[in-house]
N, C-alpha and C positions, 0 to 999 in steps of 0.2 A: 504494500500500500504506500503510495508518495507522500512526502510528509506538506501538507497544505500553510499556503500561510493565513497567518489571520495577527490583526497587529497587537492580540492580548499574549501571544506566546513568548516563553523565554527568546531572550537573544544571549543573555551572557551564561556559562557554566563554568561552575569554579570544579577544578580537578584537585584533589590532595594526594598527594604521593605515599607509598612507604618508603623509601630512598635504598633501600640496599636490595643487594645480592639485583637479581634479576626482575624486580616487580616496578622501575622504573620506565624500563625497556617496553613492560608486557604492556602495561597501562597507557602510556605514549599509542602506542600499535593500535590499541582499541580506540581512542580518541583520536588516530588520526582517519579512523575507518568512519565513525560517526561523525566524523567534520566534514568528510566528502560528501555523506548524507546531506546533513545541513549545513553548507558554506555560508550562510548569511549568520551562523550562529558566533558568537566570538567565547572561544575555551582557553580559563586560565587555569595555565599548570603550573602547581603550587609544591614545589620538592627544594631541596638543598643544592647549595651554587655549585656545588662540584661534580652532582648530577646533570642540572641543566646545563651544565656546560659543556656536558660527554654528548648528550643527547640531541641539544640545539644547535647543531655548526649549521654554515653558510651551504653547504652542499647538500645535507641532507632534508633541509628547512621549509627548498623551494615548494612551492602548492600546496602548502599548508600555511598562511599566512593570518587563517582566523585559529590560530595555537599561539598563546604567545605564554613565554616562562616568568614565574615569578619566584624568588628567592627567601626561603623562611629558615629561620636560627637553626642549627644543627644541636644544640642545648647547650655546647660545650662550653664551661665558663675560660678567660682569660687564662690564662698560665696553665691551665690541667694541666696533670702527666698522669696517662693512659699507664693501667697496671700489666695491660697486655690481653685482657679476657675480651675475647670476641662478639662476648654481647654487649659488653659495655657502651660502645657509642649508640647503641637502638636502645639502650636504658636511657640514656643521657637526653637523647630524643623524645620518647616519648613521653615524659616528665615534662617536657615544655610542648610537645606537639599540638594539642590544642587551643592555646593564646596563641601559639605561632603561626597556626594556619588563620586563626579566626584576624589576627593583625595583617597578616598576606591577604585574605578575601579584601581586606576593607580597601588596603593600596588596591589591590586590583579592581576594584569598581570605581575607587576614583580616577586612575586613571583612564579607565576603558570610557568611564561615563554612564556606566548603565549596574543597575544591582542586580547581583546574582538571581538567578530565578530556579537552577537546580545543582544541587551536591553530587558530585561521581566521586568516591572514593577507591583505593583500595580497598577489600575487604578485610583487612588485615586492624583496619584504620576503625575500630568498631566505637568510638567517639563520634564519628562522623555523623551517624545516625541523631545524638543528642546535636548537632551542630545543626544539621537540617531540619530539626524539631522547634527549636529557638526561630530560626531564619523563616521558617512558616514554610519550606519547598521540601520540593521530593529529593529524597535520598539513595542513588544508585551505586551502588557496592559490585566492586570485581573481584569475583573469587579468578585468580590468575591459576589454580592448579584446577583437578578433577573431581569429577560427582564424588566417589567414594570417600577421597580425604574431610571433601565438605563436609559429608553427611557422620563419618567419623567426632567432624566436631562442633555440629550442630547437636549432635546424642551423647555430649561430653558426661552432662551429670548423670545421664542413664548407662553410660558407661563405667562409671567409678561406679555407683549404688552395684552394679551386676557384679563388675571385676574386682571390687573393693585397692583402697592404695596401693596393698602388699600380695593382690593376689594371683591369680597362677595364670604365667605369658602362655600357657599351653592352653587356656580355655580356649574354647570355640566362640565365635559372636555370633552366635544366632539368632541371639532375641533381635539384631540389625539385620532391617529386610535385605537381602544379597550379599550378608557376609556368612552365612553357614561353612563356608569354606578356607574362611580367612581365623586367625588365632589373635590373643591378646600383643603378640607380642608382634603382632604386624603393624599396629598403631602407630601413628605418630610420636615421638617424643613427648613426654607432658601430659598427655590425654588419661592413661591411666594409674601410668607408675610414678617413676623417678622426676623427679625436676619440673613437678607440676607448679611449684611457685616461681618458677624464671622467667624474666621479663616476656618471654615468648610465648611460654604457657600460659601463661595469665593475658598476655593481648588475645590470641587464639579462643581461648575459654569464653573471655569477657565478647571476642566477634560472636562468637555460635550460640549466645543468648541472646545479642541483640539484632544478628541478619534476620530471623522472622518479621523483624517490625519495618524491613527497610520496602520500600516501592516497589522495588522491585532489582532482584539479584541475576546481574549476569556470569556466565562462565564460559572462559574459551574453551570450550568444547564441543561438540554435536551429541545431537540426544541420543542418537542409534547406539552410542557405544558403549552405555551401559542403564537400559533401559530400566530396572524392576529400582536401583539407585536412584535415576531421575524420577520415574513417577514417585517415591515418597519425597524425596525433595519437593515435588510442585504440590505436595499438601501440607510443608511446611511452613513454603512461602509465598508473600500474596504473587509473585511473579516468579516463574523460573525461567531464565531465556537463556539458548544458548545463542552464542555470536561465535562462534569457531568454528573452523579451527583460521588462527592469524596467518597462519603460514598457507593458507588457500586463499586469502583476501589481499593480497599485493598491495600495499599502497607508495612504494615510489621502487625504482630501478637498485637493484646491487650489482655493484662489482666484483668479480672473482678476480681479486689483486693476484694472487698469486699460484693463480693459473692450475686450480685442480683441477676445473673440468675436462680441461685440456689433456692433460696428465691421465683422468682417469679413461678418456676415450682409446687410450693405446692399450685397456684391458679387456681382457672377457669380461662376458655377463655373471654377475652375482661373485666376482671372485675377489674382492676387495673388504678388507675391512676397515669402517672407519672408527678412529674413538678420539672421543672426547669425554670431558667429565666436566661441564661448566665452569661458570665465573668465580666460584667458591672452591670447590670440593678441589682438595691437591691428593694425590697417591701419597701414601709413605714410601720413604726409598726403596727400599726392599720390593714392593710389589712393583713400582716402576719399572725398576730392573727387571722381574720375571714377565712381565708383559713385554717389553721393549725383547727379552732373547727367546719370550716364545713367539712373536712375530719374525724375526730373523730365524730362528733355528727353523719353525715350520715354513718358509717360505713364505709366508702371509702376505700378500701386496698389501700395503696399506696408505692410510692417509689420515695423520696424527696431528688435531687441534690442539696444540699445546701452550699454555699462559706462563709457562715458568721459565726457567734457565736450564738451556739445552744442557749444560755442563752437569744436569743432576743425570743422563741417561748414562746408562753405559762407556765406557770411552771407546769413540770413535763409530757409536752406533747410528748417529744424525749422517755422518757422514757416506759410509758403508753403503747403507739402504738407498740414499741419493745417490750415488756415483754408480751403483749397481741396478739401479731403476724399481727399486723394490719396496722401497718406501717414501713418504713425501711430511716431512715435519713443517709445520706453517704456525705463525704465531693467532691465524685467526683464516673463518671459514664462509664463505655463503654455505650455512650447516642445511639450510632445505635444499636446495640446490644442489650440494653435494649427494643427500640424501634420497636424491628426485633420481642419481643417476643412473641407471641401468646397471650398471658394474661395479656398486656396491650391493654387496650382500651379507650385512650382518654392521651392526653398530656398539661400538663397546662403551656404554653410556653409565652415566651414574643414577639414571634413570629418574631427574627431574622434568617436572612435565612439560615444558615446553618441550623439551626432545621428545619426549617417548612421542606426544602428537606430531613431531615432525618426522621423524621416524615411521609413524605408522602412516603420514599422506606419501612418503616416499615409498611406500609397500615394504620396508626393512625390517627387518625382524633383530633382538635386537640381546646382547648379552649383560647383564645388570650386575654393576658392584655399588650398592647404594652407601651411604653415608649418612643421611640427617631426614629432620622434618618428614615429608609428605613419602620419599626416594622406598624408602622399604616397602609400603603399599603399594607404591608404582607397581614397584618388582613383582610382589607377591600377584596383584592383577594380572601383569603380562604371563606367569608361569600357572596360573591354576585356572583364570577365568578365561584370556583371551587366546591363550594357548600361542604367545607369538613370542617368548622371550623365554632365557631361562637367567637363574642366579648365578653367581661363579661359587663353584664346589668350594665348598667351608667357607662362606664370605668374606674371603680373602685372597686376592689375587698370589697364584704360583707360577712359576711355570710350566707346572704339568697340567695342572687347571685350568691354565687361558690356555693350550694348545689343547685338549681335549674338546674345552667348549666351540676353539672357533673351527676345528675339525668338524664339529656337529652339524656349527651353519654354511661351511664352505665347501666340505666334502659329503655329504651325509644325507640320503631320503627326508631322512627326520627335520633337515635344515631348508628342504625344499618345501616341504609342508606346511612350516611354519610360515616360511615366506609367502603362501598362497594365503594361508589362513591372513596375513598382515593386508598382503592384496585385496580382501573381499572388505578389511576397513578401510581401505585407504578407498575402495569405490564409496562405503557411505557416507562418507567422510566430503567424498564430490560429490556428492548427488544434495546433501544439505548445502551447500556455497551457489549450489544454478537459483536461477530465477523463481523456480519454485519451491525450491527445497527451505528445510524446518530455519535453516539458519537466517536466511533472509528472510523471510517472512517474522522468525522473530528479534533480527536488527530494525525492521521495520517499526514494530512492534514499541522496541524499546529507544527510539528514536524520538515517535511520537510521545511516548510517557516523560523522555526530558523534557522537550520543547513545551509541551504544551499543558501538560498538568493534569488534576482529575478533572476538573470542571470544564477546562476548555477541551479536552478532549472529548466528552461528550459530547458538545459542539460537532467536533469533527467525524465523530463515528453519527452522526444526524447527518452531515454532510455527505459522508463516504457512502454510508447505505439506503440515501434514498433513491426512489424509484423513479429517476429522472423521465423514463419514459412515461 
């Protein structure tokens, strides 16, 4: 459905960021999707300067000129000195996060000239909700990961009452519709056991009691992909849209600087493997090394997104693989692209979602060393539900375990299978992104809900469904 004007609908929307790891990126992506929607609309995005400044250059800016960035306190007081704990700067934030965002809306409406009319947050950002309540407007929340994690921590207090603090990671969840097959101790971090009071668990906790109240909740995702999930989600909340997957939605040209596609077309089909483990997650030594000599010892072709310092691999392994054409180390990747191309077959991920989604529109099937947060359930879904991925034996990379695994997907019946089974989501996956399909229809959807509100929407569904003839 088009989104109609009428001069009582919003023009401005304030965006709030959560500024780390990966949720700056995702959120941007979504917001630049709905600004092609409505280009007349003007979206301020509200994160940390050293954010906006990765995200906003001069080249990637162009045809999105109704985004403009606005800068709020990182918490941190004058002179700190950081202890080293990794959660410490998202405490130090979130402790001032709501004066700081509520002080960034206000700059940003006087500059722009116009008061905000609707709240898009992270969903992470579950303040935002009370922020949009005050403001009088609708409050739109993005959950940046998957059904299942959501619904993990929307059912957090029915989770603790079932599993109790201290009790057993081997129960079963099955009182959670579509987890009969999943254990306690596939959970998120925080949800049931350990470290339930860290600044993470407790934002996480404090979101999944308050996304019920919010307008309506979006997710990069498509609904086909885990349907008996999504339907109780959409009795949780007054809206459940999916707008995914990002990486099916293009909104401006990438570059392959460093020329992998090119690289990979001098290979067979499906014989490639690629790995990466995102913007956080680092290997420890040890497992780097066993991955890096079971790709060389098996002959592995590959192509390795790597963020650290070549000098941790093996010595003389960057080089070896490059002079011998056997592998291709790159500080950075077009990862769908890569993922899209024929002659990759098997992805060695840490299995955060934006990969595994990207992974599965490439039809990749894919082998999982998870780390933190959401990564374990990924995993656990891809080996028992979706049947397209498996774990790495003892979760812990070796070298006879990454050479067994990636024999499975590059050598192996069992590896071709999967990869079909990854093919038949990566079709529904397209078939939601066409014209008719669940995704657009509900971008549409949830287009209309910012712009225009409850009341004047009514308005427009009077206008959309009458019987002009």
């Amino acid at each position: 459905m088009p989104i109609m004007n009428h001069k009582a609908c919003t023009q401005h929307v304030a965006v709030i960021v959560f500024p780390f790891a990966s949720h700056p990126g995702t959120l941007l992506r979504f917001i630049r999707i709905i600004s092609a929607m409505a280009p007349k609309v003007k979206f301020s995005f509200l994160s940390l300067a050293k954010s906006n400044s990765s995200l906003f250059t001069e080249s990637n800016s162009k045809g999105f000129e109704n985004i403009k960035p606005f800068n709020v306190w990182d918490g941190v007081p004058g002179g700190y000195a950081f202890s080293g704990n990794p959660l410490e700067p998202i405490d130090l934030f979130l402790n001032v996060a709501p004066g700081s965002f509520k002080k960034g809306i206000e700059e940003a409406e006087a500059e722009i000239g116009q008061k905000v009319g609707c709240l898009i947050s992270d969903a992470f950002l579950w303040f935002a909700g009370e922020m949009a309540e005050e403001m009088q407007v609708p409050w739109v929340p993005l959950w940046t990961s998957g059904q299942r994690s959501l619904l993990a921590h929307v059912g957090t207090d029915v989770i603790r009452e079932k599993v109790g603090a201290s009790g057993d990671k081997d129960q079963t969840l099955d009182f959670l519709p579509g987890f009969s097959a999943f254990h306690a101790s596939d959970l998120p971090e925080g949800v049931a056991f350990e470290n339930s009071e860290s600044p993470i668990a407790v934002m996480v906790h404090k979101m999944g009691q308050k996304l019920p109240q919010a307008t309506a909740v979006a997710i990069n995702s498509f609904q086909d992909i885990d349907l008996e999930v999504v339907f109780e989600l959409k009795k949780r909340f007054h809206k459940f849209l999916h707008v995914g997957p990002f990486s099916l939605i293009p909104t401006a040209p990438i570059h392959d600087e460093h020329g992998c596609l090119e690289w990979l077309d001098k290979h067979k089909r499906a014989s490639v493997a690629y790995v990466s483990f995102g913007i956080i997650a680092k290997l420890p030594p040890h497992e780097l090394a066993a991955l890096a000599e079971a790709l060389e010892e098996g002959r592995f072709p590959f192509i390795w997104s790597f963020r650290g310092n070549e000098k941790d691999f093996p010595e003389g392994f960057v080089e070896r693989t490059d002079r011998n054409g056997l592998g291709k180390v790159v500080p950075w990747v077009s990862q769908a692209k890569v993922l899209n191309h024929s002659s990759v077959g098997v992805f060695v991920t840490h299995c955060g979602w934006n990969s595994v989604l990207e992974s599965i529109t490439g039809g990749v099937p894919m082998i999982c060393r998870p780390f933190l947060a959401d990564q374990p359930l990924n995993m656990r879904t891809l080996e028992v539900l979706w049947r397209i991925g498996v774990g790495i034996e003892g979760g812990v990379l070796t070298k006879s375990g990454a050479m067994k695994a990636l024999e499975l997907f590059l050598s192996s019946k069992q590896g071709n299978e999967m990869r079909e089974r990854t093919s038949i989501l990566k079709v529904f996956a397209e078939e939601a992104v066409k014209s008719y399909g669940r995704t657009t229809e509900d971008l549409n959807v949830l287009v209309n809900e910012i712009i225009c509100g409850p009341s004047k929407r009514k308005w427009l569904d009077w206008v959309t469904n009458w019987n002009w003839w």
